[in-house]
Structures are given as structure tokens and as C-alpha cells.
DRENPALO-286666 format. One record per residue (C-alpha): residue number from 1; residue in three letters; chain; x, y, z. Coordinates in Angstrom, 3 decimals, decimal comma. Each point is the difference from the previous one (the first is absolute). Example, Ala and Ser with C-alpha at 12.3 -4.5 7.8 and 13.67 -1.06 7.14 Angstrom:
REM DRENPALO-286666
[1; 'ALA'; 'A'; [12,300; -4,500; 7,800]]
[2; 'SER'; 'A'; [1,370; 3,440; -0,660]]
REM end
This chain:
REM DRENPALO-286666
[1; 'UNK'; 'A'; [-6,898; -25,586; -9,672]]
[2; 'UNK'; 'A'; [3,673; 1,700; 0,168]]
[3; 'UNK'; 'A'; [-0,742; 2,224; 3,109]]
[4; 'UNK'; 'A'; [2,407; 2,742; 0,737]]
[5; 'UNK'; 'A'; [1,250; -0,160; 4,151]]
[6; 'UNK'; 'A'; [-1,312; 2,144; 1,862]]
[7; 'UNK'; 'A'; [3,136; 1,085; 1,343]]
[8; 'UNK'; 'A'; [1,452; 0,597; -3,950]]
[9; 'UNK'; 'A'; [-3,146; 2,583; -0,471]]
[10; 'UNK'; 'A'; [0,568; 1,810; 3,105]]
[11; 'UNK'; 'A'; [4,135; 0,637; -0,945]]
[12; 'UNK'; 'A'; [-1,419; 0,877; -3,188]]
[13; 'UNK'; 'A'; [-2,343; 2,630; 1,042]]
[14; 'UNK'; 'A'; [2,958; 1,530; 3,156]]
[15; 'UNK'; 'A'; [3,074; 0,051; -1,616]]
[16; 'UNK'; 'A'; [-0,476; 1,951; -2,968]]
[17; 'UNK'; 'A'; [-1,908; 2,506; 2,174]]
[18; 'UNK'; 'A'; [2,808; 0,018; 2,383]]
[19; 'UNK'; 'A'; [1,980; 0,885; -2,634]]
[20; 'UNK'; 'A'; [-2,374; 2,747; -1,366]]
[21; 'UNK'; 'A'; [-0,578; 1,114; 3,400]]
[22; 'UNK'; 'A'; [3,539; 0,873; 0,733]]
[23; 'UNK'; 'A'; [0,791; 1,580; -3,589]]
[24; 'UNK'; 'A'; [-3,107; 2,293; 0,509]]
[25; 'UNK'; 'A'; [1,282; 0,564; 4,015]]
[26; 'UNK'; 'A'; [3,337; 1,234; -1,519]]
[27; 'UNK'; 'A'; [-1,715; 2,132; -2,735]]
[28; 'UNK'; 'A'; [-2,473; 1,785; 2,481]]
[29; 'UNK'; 'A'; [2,021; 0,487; 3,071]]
[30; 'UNK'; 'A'; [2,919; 1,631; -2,648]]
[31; 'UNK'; 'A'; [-2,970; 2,313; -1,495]]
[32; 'UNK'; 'A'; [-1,604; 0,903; 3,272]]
[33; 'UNK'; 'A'; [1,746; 0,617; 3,284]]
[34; 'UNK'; 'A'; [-1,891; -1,723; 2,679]]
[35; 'UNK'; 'A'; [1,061; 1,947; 2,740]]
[36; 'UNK'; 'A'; [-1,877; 3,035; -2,273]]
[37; 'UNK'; 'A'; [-3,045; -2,100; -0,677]]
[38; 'UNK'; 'A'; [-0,361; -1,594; 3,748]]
[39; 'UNK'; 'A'; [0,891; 3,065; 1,856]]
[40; 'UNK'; 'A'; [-3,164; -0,491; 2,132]]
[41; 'UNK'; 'A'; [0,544; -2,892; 1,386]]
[42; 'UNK'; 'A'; [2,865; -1,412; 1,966]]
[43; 'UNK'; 'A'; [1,355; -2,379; -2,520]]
[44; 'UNK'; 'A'; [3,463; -0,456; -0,394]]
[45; 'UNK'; 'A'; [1,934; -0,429; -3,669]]
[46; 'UNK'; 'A'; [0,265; -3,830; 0,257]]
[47; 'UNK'; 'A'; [-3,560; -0,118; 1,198]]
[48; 'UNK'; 'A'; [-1,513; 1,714; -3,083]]
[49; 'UNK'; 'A'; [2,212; -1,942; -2,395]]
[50; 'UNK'; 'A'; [-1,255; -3,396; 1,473]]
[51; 'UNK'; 'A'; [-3,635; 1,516; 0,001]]
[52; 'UNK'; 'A'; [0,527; 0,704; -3,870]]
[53; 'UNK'; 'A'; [1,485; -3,363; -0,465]]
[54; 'UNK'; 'A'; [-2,709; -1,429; 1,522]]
[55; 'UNK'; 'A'; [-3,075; 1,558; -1,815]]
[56; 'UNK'; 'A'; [2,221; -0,070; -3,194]]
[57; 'UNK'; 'A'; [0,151; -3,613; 0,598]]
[58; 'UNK'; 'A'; [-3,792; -0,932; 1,146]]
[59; 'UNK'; 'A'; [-0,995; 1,970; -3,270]]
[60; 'UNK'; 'A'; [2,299; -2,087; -2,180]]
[61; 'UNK'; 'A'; [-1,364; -3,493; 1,645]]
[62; 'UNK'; 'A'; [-3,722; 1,049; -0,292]]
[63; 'UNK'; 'A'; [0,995; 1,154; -3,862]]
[64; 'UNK'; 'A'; [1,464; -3,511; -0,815]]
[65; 'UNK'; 'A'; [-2,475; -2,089; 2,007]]
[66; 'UNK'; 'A'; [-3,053; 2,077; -2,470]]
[67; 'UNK'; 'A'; [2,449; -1,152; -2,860]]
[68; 'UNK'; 'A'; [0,717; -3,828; 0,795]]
[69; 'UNK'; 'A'; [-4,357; 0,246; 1,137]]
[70; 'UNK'; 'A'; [-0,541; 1,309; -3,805]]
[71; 'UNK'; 'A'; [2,282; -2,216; -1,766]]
[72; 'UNK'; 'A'; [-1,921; -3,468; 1,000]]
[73; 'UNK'; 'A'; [-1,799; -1,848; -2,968]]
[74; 'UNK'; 'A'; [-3,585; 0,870; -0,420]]
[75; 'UNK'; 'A'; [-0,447; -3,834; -0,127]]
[76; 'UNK'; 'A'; [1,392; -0,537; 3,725]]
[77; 'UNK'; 'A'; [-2,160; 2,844; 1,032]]
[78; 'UNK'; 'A'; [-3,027; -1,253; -1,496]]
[79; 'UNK'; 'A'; [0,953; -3,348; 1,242]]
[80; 'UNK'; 'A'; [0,363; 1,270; 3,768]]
[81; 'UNK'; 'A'; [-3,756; 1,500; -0,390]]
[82; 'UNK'; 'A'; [-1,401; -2,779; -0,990]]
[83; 'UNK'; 'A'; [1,266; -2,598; 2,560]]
[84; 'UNK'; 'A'; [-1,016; 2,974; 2,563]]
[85; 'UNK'; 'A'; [-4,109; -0,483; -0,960]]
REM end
């Protein structure tokens, strides 16, 4: 069977949702101020855009890694359930 590395899938599942994750950190921190939005807390400018990078970044890898789960064959699935009974 031509296996994909496991190190291949994980690149392609983190850098395009690096990417994504710092095109959507530019986009929100230019709409929203964060020193408006975070004014309770005692966050400072740098900290909030890291925090956005961040969560912008997690929600990009857990989007991909349902993609690349969807995308296998049926067959391999099917295949997988049956060696597990």
C-alpha cells in the first residue's frame, strides 16, 4: 500500500493553517482594535495579536485535519473496521 508519512500529513494539515491563521490575524486585528476589545484585562498589543494568531491557527489545523479525516476512501475505512472485529 503507498502510505503517506506521517510527518508529510502533519505539514499538510499546519502550514496552510499557519498561513490562514496569520491572513485572518492581520484581517481581524486591522478591523478590531484589541486594546478596545481586551480593555478588561491586562493584555498588552503583542499579547492579543499572538492570542489571535493562536486560536486563528488551532481553528485552521482542526478544519484541515476534519478535511484530510473526510477525504480517505470508503474502502480503507471499511477495511480498518473490519480488521478491528
Amino acid at each position: 500500500m503507498n502510505e503517506i508519512p506521517v510527518i508529510q500529513r502533519v505539514i499538510a494539515i499546519l502550514w496552510p493553517s499557519f498561513i490562514t491563521a496569520g491572513i485572518a490575524t492581520i484581517l481581524f486585528t486591522t478591523a478590531f482594535d484589541p486594546e478596545v476589545i481586551f480593555v478588561d484585562y491586562d493584555v498588552t498589543r503583542l499579547g492579543v495579536y499572538s492570542i489571535t494568531f493562536f486560536v486563528f491557527w488551532l481553528l485552521g489545523a482542526v478544519t484541515a485535519m476534519t478535511t484530510c479525516f473526510f477525504l480517505r476512501p470508503c474502502s480503507m475505512v471499511n477495511k480498518q473496521n473490519q480488521n478491528a472485529d
